[in-house]
C-alpha positions as CSV (number, residue, x, y, z in Angstrom):
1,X,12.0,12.1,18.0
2,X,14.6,9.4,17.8
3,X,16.4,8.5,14.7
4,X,18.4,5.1,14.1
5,X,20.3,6.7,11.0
6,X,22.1,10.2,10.7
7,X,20.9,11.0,7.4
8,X,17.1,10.8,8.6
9,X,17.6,13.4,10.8
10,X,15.8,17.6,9.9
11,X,18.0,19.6,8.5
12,X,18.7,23.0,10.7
13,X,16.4,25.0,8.5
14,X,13.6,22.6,8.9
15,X,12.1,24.6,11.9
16,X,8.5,22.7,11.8
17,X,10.8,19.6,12.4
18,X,12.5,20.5,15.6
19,X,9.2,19.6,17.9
20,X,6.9,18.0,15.4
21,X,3.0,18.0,16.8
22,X,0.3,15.9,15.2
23,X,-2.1,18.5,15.5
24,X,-0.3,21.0,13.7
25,X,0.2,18.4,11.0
26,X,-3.6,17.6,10.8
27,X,-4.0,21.4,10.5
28,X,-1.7,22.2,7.7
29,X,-3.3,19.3,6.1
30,X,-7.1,20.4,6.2
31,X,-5.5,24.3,5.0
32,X,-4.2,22.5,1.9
33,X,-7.8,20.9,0.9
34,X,-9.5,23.7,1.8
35,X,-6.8,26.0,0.0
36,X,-7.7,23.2,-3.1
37,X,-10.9,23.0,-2.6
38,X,-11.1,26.8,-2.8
39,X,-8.9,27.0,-5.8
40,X,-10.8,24.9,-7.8
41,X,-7.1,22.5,-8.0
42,X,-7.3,18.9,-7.6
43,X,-4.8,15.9,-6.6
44,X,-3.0,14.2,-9.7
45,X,-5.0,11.1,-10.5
46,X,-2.8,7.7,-11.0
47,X,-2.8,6.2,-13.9
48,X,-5.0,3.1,-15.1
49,X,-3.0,0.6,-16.1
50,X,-3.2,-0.9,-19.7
51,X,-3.3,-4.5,-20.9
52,X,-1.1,-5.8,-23.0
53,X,-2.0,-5.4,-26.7
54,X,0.5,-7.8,-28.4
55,X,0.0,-11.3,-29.1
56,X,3.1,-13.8,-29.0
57,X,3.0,-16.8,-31.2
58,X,6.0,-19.5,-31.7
59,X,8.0,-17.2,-33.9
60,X,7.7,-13.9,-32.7
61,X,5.3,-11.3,-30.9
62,X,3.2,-9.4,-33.1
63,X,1.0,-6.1,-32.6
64,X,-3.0,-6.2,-32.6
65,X,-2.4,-4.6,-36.0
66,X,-0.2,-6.6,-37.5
67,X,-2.0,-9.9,-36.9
């Protein structure tokens, strides 16, 4: 694998980097979900984002509360 920038580069004790294989990859991947699947843990959901709740008006910006 070629890399443009030094810092990029495996460390030494990355041993799974030296010849990196797609199908080992795919592999380790389907061991996780199935190792998830079988203990019952699930992937962090993102959060939804939330609207803005204030209103602005010539003056200043107020809170739905405060209106």
């Amino acid at each position: 694998m070629a890399y443009t920038d030094p810092i990029h580069m495996p460390c030494p004790t990355m041993a799974g980097m030296e010849n990196p294989s797609r199908e080992l990859r795919e592999k380790s991947l389907n061991t996780i979900k199935q190792l998830r699947n079988t203990l019952g843990l699930q992937r962090s959901q993102k959060q939804k984002p939330r609207p803005l709740t204030y209103t602005c008006t010539g003056r200043e910006c107020l809170e739905r509360w405060e209106l």
